[in-house]
N, C-alpha and C positions, 0 to 999 in steps of 0.2 A: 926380194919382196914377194915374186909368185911363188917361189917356192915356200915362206913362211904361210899366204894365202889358203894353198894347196891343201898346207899341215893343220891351219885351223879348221878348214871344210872336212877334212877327215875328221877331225875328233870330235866334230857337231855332231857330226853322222853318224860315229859310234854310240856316243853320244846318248841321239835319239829313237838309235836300237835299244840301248840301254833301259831306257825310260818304256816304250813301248814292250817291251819285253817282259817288266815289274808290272805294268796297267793289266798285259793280258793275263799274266799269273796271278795278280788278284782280285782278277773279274770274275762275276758272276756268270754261270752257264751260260743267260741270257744273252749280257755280253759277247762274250764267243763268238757265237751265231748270229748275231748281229754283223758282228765284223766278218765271218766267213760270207754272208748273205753280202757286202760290201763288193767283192767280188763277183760278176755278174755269170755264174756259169750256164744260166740256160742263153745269154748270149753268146760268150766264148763256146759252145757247142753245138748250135745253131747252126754253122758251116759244112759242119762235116754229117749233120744229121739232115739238113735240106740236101747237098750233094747221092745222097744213099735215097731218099725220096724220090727224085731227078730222076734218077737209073730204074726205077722199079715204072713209075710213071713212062719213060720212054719205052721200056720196055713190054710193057702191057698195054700199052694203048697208041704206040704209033707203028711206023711199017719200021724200027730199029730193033727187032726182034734179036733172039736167041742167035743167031745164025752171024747178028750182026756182034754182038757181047763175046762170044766164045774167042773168036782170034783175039779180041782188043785183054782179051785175061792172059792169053799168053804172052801179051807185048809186054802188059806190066808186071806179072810175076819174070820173066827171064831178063828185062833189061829193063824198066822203069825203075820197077820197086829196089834192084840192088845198084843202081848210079846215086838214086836217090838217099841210101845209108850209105855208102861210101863218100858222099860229097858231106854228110850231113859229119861221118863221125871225124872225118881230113878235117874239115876246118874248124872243130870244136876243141880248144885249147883242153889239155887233157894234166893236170899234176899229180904224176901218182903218187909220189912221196909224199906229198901232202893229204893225202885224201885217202890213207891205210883202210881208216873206221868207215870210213862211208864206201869205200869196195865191199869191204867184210861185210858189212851191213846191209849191203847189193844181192853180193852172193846167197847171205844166209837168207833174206825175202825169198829170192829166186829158188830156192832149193826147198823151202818148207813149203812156197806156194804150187811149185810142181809138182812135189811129194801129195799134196793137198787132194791136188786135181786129178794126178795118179789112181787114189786110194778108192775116189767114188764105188768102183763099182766091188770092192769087197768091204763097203757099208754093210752092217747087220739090216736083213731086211728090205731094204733101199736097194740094195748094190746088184742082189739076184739078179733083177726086174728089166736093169739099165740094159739098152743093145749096147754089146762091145764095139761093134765097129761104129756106130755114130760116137761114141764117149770116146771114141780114138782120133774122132776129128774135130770133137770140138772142145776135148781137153785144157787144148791155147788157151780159150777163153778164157780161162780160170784165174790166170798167170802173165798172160800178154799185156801190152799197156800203148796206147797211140804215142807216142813219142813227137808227133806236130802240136796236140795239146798239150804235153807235160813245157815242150819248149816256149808254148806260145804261155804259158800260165807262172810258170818259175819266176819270172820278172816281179808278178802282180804281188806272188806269197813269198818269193826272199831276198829280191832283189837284183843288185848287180854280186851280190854273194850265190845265188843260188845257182847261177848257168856254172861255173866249174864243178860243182857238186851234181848237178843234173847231165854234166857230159861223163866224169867218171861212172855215174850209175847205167847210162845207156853204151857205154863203151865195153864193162865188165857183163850186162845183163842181156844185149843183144845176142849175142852170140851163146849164150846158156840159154835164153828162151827161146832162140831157133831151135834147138838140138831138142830141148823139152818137148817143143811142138812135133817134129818131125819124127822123133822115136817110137809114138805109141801106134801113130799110123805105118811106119813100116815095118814096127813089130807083127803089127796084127795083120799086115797084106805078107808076111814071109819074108819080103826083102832083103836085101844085103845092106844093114844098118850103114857102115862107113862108106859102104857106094853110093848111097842115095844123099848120107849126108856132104862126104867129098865132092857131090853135085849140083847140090842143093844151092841157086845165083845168092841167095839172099846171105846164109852161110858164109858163100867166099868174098860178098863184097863187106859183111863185117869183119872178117878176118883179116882181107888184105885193106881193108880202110885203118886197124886197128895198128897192123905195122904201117902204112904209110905215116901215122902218125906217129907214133914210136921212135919211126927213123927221122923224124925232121922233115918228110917230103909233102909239097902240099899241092895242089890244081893249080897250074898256070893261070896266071891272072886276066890272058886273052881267054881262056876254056871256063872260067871259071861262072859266068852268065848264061853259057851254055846251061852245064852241068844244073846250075839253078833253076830253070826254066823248065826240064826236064821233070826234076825232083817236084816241080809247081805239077805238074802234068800228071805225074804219078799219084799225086793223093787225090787230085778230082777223078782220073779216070779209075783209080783204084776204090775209090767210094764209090761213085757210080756203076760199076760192076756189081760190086755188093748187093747194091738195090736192085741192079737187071735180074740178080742169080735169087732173089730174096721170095721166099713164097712163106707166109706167114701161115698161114695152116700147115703146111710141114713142120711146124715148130711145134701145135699143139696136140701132135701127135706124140710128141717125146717131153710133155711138159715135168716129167717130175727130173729128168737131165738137166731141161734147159734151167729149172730153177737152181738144182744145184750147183752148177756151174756160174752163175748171174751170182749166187749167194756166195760164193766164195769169192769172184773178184771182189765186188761190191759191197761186203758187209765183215765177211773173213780177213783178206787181205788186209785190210786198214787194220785190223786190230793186230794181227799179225806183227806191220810195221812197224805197230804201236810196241810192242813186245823186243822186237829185233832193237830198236833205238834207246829202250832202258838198258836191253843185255850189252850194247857195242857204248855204251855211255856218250850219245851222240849228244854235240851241244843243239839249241835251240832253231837256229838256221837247219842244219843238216838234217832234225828229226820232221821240222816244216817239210823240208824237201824229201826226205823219206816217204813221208804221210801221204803228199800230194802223188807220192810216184806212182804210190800204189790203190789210190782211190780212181784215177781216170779210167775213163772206158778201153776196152780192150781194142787190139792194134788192128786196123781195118782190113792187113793185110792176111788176116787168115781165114776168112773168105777164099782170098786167092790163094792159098797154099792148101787148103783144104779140096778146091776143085780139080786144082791143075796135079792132087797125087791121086784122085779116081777115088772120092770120097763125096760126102754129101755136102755139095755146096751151099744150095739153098737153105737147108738148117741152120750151115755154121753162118749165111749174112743174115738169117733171122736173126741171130743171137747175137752179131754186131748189131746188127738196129737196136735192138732193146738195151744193151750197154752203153752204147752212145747216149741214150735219154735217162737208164739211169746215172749218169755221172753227174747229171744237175743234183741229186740226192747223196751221194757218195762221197762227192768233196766238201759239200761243209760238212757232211757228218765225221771225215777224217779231221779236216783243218777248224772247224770250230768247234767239236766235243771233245775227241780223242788226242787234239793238238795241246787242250785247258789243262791237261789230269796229270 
């Protein structure tokens, strides 16, 4: 009898995807945007854009100065930020056989969007102008994505279908927008590319999270509230750094980067998606989930990867603060225009 139970509450379910999935394909724009508006993203963003506040505030106006920020960036770039993606990608059930089109679909985003971010500065006209070594550290932006908000947000736009589709994408895409991020800055400092990358915490905790999970191995269940608690740690203190390093007139010093770099997360990327998900013939969940991945704001941790390789920090957390606020514009324009067509 529960098992008969079970099988009806499934087929409602499809069901009522079913139905809901014909309502939004033959709704009006208006519609759309209604429903994306449904979604409260200047709440869900709210969090992590008061914590980046917090930091710039403490940091300018009380005695937790410069002096006090600079260790607390080493804690979280060398051991916060990379426990925090190893715990994050261990315990995110991962089906690769399943999920072919939506890897390809991963990669090829990732590859057209750092190709994208690459290209700025041999724009006609535009490109001359750009300083190399700031466009080398704030390139990420262009291409990186918060992964706390895609996680916390997948529920609201696909469901209990969208977290397996949202761990393949951060599984295959972490570890290609690390390498993104870090090549143009140790191109442009000289470096020895696979030394820095071979070294790089964040690098090795996607890579060894990526086989622990691979292999079947998962965080001890006594370790595993540790691990948690840590990873809770790592995104407040990692935001809050942001805003200690964040000097907003440095940014409008190099406004015609910052814009293009803001313009291609925020406005490129989504259509990009949009493009990637007709070519890979992604069904309806997976293109949602696509959409969304690529309209959130950029990943707060390159701030901290921009200061800690001897690059311009305070530019690159201006330019997270300003991603953070545009994601309230970015996700319905992904999930209720370019979701409709």
């Amino acid at each position: 009898m529960a098992l008969t139970d079970k099988a009806t509450d499934s087929q409602i379910k499809k069901l009522r995807r079913q139905i809901l999935a014909r309502k939004w394909q033959q709704g009006s724009l208006a519609q759309r945007l209604c429903y994306a508006h449904r979604v409260n993203f200047a709440q869900l963003l709210f969090p992590d854009f008061s914590l980046i506040v917090c930091g710039y505030l403490l940091c300018r106006y009380t005695a937790l100065d410069r002096k006090i920020w600079e260790p607390l960036e080493s804690l979280v770039y060398f051991f916060l930020f990379p426990v925090l993606l190893f715990h994050s990608i261990v315990r995110t059930p991962l089906d690769w056989q399943s999920a072919t089109h939506m890897m390809a679909a991963g990669v090829t985003l990732g590859v057209l969007g750092i190709g994208l971010a690459y290209s700025l500065p041999y724009w006609p006209f535009i490109g001359p102008r750009l300083d190399r070594r700031l466009h080398a550290a704030s390139a990420q932006i262009g291409f990186r994505f918060n992964s706390f908000i895609v996680l916390a947000l997948v529920g609201k736009v696909a469901g209990d279908e969208g977290m397996p589709l949202v761990a393949v994408l951060i599984g295959v895409c972490v570890p290609l927008f690390n390498v993104g991020a870090v090549f143009p800055m140790v191109r442009h400092a000289k470096r020895g590319l696979w030394r820095e990358l071979l070294r790089n915490p964040l690098i090795i905790a996607t890579v060894s999270g990526l086989l622990a999970n691979v292999l079947g191995l998962g965080i001890p269940d006594w370790l595993a509230p540790t691990t948690n608690r840590i990873g809770q740690a790592a995104l407040a203190l990692g935001l809050m750094a942001a805003g200690a390093g964040m000097q907003l007139g440095r940014m409008a010093q190099a406004k015609t980067l910052a814009t293009l770099v803001l313009g291609l997360k925020h406005l490129a990327l989504p259509v990009v998606a949009f493009g990637v998900a007709w070519l890979w013939q992604l069904d309806r969940t997976q293109t949602l989930v696509l959409l969304m991945f690529s309209a959130v704001p950029t990943a707060s941790s390159c701030y901290v990867l921009a200061a800690r390789m001897g690059y311009d920090g305070p530019y690159v957390a201006s330019l997270v603060t300003v991603s953070t606020a545009l994601g309230v514009v970015s996700l319905p324009f992904a999930l209720g225009v370019l979701a409709g067509w």
